[in-house]
N, C-alpha and C positions, 0 to 999 in steps of 0.2 A: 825472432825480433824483426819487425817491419822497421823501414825506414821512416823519420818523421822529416819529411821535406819543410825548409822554411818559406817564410813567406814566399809570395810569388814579388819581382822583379816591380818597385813601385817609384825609383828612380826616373828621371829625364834625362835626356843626355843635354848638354850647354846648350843656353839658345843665345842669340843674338845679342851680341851689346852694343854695334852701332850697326850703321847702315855700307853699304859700299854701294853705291851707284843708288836706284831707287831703296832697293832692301837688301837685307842680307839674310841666306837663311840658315835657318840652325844646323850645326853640324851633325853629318850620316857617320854611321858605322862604317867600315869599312865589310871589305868582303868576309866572309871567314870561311875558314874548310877544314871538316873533321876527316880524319885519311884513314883507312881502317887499317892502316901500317903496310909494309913492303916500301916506304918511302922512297924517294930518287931513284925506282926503278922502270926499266921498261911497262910501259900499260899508263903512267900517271902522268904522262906528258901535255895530255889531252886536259885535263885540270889547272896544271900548275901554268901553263902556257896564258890559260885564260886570268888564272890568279897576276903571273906577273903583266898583263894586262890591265888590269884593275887599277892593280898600285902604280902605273906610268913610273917605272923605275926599274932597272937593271941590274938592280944590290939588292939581295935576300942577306937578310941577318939572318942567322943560323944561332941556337941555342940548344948544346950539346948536353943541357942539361938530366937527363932522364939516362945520359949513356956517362955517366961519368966513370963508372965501374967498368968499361969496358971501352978501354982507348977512344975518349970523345973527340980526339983529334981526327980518329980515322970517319969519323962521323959526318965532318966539316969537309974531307977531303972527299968522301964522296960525293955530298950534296955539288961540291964546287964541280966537279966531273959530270954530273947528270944535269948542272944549269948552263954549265956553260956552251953546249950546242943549240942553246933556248936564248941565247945571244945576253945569258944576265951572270953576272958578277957574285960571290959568297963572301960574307963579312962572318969572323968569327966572334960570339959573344960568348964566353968562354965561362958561360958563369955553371960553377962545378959545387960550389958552398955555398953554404948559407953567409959570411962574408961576402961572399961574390955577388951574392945577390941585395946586397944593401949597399955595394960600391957605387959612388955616383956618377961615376965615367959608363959603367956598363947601364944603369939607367938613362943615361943620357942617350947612351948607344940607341937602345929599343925607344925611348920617346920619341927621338931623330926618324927612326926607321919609315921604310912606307911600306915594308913585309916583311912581317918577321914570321920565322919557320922554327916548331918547338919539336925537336927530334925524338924517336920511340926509345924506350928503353925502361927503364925501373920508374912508375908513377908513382911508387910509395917514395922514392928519394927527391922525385919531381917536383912534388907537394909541399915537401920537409923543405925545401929549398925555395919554393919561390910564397911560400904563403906569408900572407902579409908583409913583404918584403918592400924597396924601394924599387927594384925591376919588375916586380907583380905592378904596382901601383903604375909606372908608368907604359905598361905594355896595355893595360884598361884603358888608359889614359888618350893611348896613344888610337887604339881602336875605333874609341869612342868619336874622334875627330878622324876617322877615316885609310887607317893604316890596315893593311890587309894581314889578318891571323889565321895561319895554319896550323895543326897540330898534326903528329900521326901516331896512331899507338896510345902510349901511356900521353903523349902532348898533346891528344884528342881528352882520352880519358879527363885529365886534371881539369878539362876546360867548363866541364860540367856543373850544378847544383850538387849533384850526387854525386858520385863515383864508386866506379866497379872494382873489387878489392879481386887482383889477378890470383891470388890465392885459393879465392872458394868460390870465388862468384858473389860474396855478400855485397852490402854497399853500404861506404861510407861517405865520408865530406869528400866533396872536390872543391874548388876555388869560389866556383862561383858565378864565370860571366854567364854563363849559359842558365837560366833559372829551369827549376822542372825539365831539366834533362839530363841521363847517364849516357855516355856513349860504352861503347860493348865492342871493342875492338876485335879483327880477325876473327871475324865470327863466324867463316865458313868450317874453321878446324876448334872453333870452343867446345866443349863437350856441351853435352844436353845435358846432362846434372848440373852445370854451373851455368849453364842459360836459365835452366827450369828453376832455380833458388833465384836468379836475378830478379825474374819476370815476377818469381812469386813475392820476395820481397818488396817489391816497390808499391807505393801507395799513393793515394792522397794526389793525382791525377800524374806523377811524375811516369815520366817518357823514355822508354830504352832505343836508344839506335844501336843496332847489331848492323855494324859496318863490316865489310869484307875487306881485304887487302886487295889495292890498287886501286881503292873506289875511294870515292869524296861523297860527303854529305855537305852542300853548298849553302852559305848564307847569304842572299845578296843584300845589298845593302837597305833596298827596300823590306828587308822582314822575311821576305820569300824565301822557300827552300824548293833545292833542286839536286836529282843525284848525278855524279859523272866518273865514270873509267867502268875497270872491265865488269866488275862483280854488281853485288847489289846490296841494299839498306833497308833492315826488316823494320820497320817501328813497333813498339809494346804497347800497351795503354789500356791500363786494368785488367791484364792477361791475357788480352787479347792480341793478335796482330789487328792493325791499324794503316792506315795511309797514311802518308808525306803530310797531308794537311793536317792532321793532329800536334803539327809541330808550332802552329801556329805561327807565332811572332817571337818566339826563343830567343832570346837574347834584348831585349827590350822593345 
């Protein structure tokens, strides 16, 4: 069974509704980075340094959602360990249910944010949790007007059109922000049977990135992509390996 990708991404993001000075102009995206997992460790400095750059802020929200099954508190306490010689602060957004994820405090949390950090762990519980949610909504939201979004792991995986089903390699739904693209996490230790079903299922021009751990797959806020840290980022595209530019303008 092929994947049948939906439309491609035919949205706008906000434009203008008045002027400040001569003009105002429409709100950018914010940065965004697919992490091929090993998060907050040595090798990702070199990324996340340039990330909390982006967002001119010192506070990473941290969303231990994907590790709920496996002490998400100790999640938070590392991230806060590996940011804080990066001279930046860790806020915990503690959303573990799907209650938590419709709470309006913790929406408010991530709308507020200027970078938010979506930690590795279970994407099938990741998914379940934040889809169509009030903290889904406003982490788009908040993107879209320029808040910097990380993923690593399964918080790359979910960010997708598609998504890599960690079981066999098939693919099903992900979220969504990312149109026509699956990412393919730790892809230095995936097997080649569950590469070679991913690649083979995908269709209809959709894009695999097979991310390494401690690497970033970078969006800037111009549309551009860019890779950084130690490993490297295969792209797919009709079976084939592909370049960086097949990635186009991903994400709107």
């Amino acid at each position: 069974m092929t994947y049948d990708p939906r439309p491609p991404f035919s949205g706008s993001f906000p434009e203008s509704t008045g002027p400040v000075g001569p003009a105002r102009a429409a709100a950018l995206p914010g940065e965004l980075a697919l992490v091929g997992g090993a998060e907050w460790s040595a090798g990702c400095e070199v990324f996340d340094s340039e990330l909390l750059g982006a967002a001119g802020s010192k506070e990473v929200v941290v969303l231990p959602t994907a590790a709920a099954y496996w002490h998400p508190e100790r999640a938070v306490e590392t991230a806060a360990a590996y940011f804080a010689p990066l001279g930046a602060s860790v806020k915990a957004c503690m959303v573990l249910r799907r209650a938590d994820a419709e709470d309006r405090a913790n929406a408010g949390t991530v709308r507020a944010a200027k970078f938010v950090y979506l930690a590795g762990g279970s994407v099938l519980h990741l998914r379940s949790v934040l889809k169509a949610s009030a903290v889904w909504d406003a982490l788009v939201e908040a993107w879209k007007d320029g808040t910097v979004v990380a993923g690593s792991s399964a918080g790359a995986m979910v960010l997708g059109d598609a998504m890599v089903d960690p079981r066999g390699g098939a693919l099903t739904l992900g979220l969504g922000l990312l149109p026509q693209l699956a990412v393919l996490p730790h892809a230095a230790s995936w097997s080649e049977e569950k590469t070679h079903r991913t690649v083979k299922l995908a269709s209809g021009g959709l894009r695999i990135a097979a991310i390494d751990e401690r690497t970033a797959l970078l969006r800037g806020a111009d549309g551009r992509w860019r890779v950084a840290g130690e490993g490297k980022v295969t792209i797919w595209l009709n079976g084939q390996v592909d370049g960086i530019d097949a990635l186009g303008e991903a994400g709107g």
